[in-house]
N, CA and C atoms as a LAMMPS dump frame, in Angstrom:
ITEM: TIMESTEP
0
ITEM: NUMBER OF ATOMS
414
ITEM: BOX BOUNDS ff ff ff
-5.0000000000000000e+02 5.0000000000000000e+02
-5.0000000000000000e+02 5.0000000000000000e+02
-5.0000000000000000e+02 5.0000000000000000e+02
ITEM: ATOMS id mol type element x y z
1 1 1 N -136.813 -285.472 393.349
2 1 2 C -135.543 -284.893 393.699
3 1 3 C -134.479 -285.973 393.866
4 2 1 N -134.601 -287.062 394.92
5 2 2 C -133.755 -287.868 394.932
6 2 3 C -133.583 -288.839 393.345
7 3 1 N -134.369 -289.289 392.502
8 3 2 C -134.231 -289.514 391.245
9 3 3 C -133.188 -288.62 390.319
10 4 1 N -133.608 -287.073 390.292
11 4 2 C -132.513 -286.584 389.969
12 4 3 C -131.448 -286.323 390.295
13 5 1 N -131.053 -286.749 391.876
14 5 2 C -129.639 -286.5 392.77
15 5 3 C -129.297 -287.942 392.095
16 6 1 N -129.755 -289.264 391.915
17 6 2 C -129.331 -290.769 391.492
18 6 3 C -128.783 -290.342 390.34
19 7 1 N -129.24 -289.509 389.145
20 7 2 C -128.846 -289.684 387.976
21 7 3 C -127.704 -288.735 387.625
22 8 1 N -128.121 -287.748 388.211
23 8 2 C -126.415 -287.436 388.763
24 8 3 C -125.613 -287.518 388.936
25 9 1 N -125.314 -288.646 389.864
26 9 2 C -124.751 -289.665 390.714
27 9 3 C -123.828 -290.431 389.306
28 10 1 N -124.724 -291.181 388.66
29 10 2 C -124.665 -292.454 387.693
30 10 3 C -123.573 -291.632 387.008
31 11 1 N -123.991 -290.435 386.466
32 11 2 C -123.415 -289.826 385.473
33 11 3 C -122.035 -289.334 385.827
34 12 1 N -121.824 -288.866 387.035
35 12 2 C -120.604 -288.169 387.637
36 12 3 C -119.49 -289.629 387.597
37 13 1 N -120.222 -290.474 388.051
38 13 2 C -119.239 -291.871 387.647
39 13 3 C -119.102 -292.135 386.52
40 14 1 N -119.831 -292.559 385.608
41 14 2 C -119.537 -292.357 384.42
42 14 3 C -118.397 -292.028 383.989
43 15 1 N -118.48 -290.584 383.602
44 15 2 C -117.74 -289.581 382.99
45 15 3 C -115.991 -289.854 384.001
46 16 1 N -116.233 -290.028 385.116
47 16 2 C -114.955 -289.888 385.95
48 16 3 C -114.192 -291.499 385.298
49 17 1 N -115.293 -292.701 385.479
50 17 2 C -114.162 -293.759 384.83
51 17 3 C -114.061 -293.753 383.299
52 18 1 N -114.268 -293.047 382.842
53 18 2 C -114.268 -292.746 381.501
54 18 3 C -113.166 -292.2 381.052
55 19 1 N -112.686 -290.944 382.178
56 19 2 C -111.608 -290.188 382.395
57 19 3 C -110.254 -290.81 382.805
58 20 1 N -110.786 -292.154 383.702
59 20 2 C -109.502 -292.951 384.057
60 20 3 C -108.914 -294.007 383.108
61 21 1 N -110.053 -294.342 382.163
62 21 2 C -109.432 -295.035 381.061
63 21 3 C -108.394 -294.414 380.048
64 22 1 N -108.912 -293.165 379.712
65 22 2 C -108.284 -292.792 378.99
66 22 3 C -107.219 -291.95 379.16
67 23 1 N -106.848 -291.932 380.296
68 23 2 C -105.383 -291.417 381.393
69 23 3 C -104.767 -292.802 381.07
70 24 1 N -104.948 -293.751 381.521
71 24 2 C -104.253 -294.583 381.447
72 24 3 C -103.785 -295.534 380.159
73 25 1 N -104.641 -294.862 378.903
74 25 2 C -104.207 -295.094 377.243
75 25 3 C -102.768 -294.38 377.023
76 26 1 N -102.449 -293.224 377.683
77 26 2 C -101.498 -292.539 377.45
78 26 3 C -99.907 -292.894 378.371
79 27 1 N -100.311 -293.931 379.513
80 27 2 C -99.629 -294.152 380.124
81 27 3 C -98.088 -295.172 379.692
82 28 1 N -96.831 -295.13 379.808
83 28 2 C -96.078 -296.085 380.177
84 28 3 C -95.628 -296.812 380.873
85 29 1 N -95.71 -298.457 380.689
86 29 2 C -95.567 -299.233 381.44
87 29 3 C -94.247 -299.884 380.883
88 30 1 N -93.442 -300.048 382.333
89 30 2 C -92.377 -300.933 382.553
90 30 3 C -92.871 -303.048 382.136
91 31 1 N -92.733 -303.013 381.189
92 31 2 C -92.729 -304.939 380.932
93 31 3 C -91.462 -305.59 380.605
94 32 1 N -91.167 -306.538 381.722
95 32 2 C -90.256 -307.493 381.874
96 32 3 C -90.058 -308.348 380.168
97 33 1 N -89.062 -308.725 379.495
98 33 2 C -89.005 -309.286 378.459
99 33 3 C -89.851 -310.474 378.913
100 34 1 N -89.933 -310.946 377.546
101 34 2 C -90.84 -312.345 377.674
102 34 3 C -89.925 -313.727 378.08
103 35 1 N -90.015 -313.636 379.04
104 35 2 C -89.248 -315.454 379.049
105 35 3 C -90.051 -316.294 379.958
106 36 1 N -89.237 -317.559 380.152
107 36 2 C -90.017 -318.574 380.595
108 36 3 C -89.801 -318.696 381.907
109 37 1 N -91.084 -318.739 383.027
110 37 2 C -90.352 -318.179 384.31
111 37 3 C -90.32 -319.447 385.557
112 38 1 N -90.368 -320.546 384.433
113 38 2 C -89.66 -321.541 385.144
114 38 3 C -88.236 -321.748 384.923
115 39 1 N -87.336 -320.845 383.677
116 39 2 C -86.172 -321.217 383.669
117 39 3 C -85.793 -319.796 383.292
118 40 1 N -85.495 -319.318 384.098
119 40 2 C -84.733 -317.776 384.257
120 40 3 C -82.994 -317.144 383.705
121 41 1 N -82.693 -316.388 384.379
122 41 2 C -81.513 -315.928 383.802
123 41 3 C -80.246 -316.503 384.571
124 42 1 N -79.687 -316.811 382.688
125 42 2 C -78.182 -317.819 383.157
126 42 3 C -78.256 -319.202 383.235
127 43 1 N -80.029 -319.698 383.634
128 43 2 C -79.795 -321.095 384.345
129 43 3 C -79.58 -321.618 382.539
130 44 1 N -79.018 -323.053 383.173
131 44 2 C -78.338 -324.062 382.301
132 44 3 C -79.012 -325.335 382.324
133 45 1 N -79.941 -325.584 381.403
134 45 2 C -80.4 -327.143 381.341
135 45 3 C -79.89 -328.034 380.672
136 46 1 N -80.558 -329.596 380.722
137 46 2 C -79.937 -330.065 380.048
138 46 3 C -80.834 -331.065 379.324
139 47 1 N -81.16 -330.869 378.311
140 47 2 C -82.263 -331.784 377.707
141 47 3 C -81.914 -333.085 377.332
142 48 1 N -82.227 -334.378 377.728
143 48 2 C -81.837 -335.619 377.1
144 48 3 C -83.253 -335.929 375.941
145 49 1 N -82.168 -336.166 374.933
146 49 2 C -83.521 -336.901 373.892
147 49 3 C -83.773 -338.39 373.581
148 50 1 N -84.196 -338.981 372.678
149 50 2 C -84.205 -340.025 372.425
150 50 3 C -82.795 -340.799 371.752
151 51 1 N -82.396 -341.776 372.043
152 51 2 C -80.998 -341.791 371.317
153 51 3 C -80.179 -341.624 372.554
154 52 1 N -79.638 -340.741 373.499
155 52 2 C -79.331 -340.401 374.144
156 52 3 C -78.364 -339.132 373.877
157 53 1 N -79.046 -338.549 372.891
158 53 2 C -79.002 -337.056 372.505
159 53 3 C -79.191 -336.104 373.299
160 54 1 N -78.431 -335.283 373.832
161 54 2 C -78.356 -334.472 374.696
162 54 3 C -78.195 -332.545 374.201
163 55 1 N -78.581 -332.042 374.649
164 55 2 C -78.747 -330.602 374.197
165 55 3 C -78.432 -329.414 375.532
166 56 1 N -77.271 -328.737 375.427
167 56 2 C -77.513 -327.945 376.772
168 56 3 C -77.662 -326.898 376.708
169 57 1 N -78.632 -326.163 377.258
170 57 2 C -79.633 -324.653 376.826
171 57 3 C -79.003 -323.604 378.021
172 58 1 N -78.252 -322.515 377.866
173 58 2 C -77.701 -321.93 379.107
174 58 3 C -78.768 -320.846 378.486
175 59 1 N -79.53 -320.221 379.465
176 59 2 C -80.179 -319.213 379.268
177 59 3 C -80.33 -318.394 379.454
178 60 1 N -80.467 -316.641 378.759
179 60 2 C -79.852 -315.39 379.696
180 60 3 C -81.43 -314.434 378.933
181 61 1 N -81.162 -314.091 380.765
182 61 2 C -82.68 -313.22 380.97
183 61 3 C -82.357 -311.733 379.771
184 62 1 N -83.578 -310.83 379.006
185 62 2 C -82.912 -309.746 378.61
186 62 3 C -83.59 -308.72 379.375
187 63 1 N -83.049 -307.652 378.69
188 63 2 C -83.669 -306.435 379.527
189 63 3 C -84.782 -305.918 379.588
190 64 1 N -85.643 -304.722 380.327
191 64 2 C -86.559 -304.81 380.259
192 64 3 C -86.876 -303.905 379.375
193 65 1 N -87.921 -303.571 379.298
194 65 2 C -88.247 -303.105 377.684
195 65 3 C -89.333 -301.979 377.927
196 66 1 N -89.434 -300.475 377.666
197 66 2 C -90.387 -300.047 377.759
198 66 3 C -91.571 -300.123 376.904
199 67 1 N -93.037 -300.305 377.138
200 67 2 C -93.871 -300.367 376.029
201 67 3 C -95.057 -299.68 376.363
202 68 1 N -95.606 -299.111 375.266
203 68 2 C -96.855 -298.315 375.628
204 68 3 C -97.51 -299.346 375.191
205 69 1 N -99.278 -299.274 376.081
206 69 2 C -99.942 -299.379 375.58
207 69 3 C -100.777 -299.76 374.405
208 70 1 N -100.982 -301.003 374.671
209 70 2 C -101.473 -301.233 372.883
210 70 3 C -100.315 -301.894 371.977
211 71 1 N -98.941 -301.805 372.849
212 71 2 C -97.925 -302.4 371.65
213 71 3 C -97.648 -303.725 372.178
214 72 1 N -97.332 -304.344 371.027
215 72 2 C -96.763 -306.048 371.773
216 72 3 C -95.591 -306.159 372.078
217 73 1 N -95.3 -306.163 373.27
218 73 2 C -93.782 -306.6 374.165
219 73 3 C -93.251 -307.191 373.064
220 74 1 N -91.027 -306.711 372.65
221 74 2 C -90.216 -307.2 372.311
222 74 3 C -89.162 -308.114 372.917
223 75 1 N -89.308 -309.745 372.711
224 75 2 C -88.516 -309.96 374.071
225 75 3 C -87.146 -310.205 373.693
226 76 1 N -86.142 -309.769 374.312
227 76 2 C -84.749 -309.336 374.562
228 76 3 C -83.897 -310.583 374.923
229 77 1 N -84.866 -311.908 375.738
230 77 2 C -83.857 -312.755 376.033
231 77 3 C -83.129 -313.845 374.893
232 78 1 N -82.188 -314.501 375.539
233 78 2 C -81.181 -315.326 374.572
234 78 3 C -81.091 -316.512 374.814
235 79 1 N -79.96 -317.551 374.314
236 79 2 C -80.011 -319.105 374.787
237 79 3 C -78.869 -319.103 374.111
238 80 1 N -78.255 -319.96 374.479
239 80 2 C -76.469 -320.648 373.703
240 80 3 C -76.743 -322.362 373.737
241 81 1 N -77.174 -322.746 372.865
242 81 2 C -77.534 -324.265 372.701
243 81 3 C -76.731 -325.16 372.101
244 82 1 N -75.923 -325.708 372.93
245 82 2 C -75.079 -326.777 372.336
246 82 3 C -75.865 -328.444 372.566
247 83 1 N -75.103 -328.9 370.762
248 83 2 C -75.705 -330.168 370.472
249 83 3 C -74.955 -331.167 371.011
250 84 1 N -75.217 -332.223 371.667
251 84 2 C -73.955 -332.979 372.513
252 84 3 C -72.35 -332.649 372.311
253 85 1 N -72.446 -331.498 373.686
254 85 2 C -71.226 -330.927 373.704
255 85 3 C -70.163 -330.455 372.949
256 86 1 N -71.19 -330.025 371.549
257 86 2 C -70.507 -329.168 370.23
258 86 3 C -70.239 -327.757 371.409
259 87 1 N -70.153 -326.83 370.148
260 87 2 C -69.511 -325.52 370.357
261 87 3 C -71.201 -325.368 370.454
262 88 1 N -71.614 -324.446 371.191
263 88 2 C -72.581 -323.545 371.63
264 88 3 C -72.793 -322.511 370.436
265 89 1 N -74.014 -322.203 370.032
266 89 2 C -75.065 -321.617 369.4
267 89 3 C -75.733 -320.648 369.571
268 90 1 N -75.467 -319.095 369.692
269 90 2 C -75.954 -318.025 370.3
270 90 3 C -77.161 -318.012 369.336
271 91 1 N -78.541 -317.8 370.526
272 91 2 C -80.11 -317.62 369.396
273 91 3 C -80.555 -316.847 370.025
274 92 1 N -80.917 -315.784 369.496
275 92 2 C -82.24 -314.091 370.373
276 92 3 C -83.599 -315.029 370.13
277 93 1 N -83.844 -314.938 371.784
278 93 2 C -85.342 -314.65 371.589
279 93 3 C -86.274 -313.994 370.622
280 94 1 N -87.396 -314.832 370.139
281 94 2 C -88.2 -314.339 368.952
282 94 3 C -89.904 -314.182 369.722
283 95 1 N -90.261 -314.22 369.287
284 95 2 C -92.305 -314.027 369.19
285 95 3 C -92.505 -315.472 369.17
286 96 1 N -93.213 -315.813 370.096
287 96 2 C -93.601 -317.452 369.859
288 96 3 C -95.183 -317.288 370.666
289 97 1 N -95.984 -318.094 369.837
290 97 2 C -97.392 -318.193 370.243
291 97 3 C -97.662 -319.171 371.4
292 98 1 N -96.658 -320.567 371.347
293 98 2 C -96.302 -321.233 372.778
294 98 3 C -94.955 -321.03 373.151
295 99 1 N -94.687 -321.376 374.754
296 99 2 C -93.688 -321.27 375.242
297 99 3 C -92.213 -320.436 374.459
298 100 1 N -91.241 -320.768 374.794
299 100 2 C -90.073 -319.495 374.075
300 100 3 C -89.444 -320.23 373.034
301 101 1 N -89.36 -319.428 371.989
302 101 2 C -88.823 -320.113 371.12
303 101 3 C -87.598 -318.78 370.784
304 102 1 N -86.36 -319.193 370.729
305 102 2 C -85.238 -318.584 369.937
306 102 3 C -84.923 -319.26 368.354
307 103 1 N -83.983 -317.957 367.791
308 103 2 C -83.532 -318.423 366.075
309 103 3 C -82.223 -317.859 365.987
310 104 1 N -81.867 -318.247 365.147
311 104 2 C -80.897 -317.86 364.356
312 104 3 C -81.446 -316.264 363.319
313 105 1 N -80.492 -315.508 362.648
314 105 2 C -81.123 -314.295 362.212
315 105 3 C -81.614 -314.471 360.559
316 106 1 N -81.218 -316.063 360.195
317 106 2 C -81.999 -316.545 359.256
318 106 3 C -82.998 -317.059 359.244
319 107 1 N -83.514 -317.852 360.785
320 107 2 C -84.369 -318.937 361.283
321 107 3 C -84.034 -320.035 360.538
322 108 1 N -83.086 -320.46 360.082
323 108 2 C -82.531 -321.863 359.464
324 108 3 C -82.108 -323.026 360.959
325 109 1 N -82.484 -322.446 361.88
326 109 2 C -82.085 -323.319 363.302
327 109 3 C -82.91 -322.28 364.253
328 110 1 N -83.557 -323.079 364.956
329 110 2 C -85.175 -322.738 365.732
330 110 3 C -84.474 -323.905 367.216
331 111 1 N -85.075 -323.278 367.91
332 111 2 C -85.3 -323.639 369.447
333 111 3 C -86.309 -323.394 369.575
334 112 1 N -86.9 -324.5 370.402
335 112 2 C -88.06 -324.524 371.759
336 112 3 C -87.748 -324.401 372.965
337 113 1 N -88.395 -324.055 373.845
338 113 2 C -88.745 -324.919 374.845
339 113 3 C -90.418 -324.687 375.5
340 114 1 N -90.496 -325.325 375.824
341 114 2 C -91.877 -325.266 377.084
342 114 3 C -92.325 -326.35 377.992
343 115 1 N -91.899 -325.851 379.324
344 115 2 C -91.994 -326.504 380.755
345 115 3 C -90.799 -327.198 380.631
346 116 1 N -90.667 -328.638 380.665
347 116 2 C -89.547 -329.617 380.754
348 116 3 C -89.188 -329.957 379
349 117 1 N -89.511 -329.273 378.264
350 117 2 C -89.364 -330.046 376.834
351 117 3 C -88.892 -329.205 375.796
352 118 1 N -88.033 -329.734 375.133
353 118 2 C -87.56 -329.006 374.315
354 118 3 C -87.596 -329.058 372.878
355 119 1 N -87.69 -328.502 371.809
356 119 2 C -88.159 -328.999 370.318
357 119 3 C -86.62 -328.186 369.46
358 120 1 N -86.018 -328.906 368
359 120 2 C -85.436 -328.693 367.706
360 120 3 C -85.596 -328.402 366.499
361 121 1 N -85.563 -327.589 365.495
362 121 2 C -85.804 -326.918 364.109
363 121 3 C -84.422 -326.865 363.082
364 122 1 N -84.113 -327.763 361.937
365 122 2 C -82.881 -327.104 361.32
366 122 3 C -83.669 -326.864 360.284
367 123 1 N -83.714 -325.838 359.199
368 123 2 C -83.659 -325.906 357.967
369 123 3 C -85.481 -325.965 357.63
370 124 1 N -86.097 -325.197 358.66
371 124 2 C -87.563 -325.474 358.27
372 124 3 C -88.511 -327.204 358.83
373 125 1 N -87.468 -327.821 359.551
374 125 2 C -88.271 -329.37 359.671
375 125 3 C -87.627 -329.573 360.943
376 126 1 N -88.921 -330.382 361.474
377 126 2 C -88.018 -331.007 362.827
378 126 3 C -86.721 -332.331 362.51
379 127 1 N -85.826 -331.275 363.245
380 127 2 C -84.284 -332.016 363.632
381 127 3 C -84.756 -333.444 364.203
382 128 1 N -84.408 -334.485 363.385
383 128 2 C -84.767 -336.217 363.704
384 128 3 C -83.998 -336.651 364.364
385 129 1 N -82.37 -336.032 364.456
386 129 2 C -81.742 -336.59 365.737
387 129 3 C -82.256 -336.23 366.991
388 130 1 N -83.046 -334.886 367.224
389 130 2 C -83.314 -334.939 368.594
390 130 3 C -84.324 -334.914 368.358
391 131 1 N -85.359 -335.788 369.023
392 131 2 C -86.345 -336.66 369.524
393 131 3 C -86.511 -336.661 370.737
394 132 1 N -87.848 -335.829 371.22
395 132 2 C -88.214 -336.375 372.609
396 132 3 C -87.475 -335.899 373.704
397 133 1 N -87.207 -334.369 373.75
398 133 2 C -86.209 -334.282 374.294
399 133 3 C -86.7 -333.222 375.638
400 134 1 N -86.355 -333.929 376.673
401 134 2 C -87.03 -333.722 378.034
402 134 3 C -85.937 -333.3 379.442
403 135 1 N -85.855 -332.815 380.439
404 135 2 C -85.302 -332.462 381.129
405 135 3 C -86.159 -332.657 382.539
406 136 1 N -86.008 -333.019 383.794
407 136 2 C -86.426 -332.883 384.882
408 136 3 C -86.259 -331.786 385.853
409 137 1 N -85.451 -330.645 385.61
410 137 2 C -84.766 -329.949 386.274
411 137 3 C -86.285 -328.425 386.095
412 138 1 N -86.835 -327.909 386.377
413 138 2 C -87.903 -326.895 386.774
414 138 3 C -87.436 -325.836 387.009
C-alpha cells in the first residue's frame, strides 16, 4: 500500500512540474536591452589610445524590449563616438558575442567596448590610428 501511495506521489509531481514548464513556455517576459552595466545610460567616457588618440563614447541606455521565450533579446541601446573631438557619430547597438559593440547601418565603422577598453573598426579592419585604447573610469 504505502509503495503504491510513493508512486503516486512521484507521479502527481511529475505531471504538476511538467505543467509548470510548460505555463511558463507561453509566458512574457519583460528584458532590459543589452548593454554594458558597467557603463550605463548617458554616461560619457573617454578612451585614450596609443598616440595620444582619444575617443569620447557618450552612451544612451535603450528601451526595454518585450520578448517571449525562446527569442534572442533586441538591444535598443546607442553611442555618439567622437574621434579626437571631431563631430560625434551616432551608432545603434548591434548583437555582439563579446561585450557591446555598435555600427553604422552599413557596418563600414564598428565600435567596441568591453570593461575599460575600447576597439575601433573602419571599413572591415582595425582602425591603426586607434591603438590600445583604454579608459580608467568603471
Amino acid at each position: 500500500m504505502k509503495k503504491n501511495l510513493l508512486i503516486t506521489l512521484i507521479l502527481v509531481i511529475v505531471v504538476a512540474l511538467f505543467w509548470a514548464v510548460e505555463e511558463n513556455k507561453n509566458t512574457e517576459v519583460s528584458v532590459p536591452a543589452i548593454s554594458n552595466s558597467k557603463q550605463v545610460s548617458k554616461d560619457t567616457v573617454i578612451y585614450t589610445c596609443d598616440g595620444g588618440k582619444t575617443i569620447v563614447a557618450a552612451y544612451h541606455e535603450g528601451e526595454v524590449v518585450e520578448v517571449k521565450p525562446g527569442e534572442v533579446p533586441v538591444p535598443t541601446g546607442s553611442v555618439d563616438v567622437s574621434l579626437n573631438a571631431a563631430d560625434a557619430i551616432a551608432l545603434k547597438q548591434t548583437i555582439s558575442g563579446s561585450g557591446v559593440r555598435y555600427a553604422n547601418s552599413d557596418e563600414s565603422f564598428v565600435f567596441w567596448n568591453k570593461g575599460n577598453e575600447a576597439i575601433l573598426m573602419r571599413g572591415n579592419a582595425m582602425d591603426q590610428d586607434y591603438q590600445n585604447c583604454k579608459t580608467e573610469q568603471l
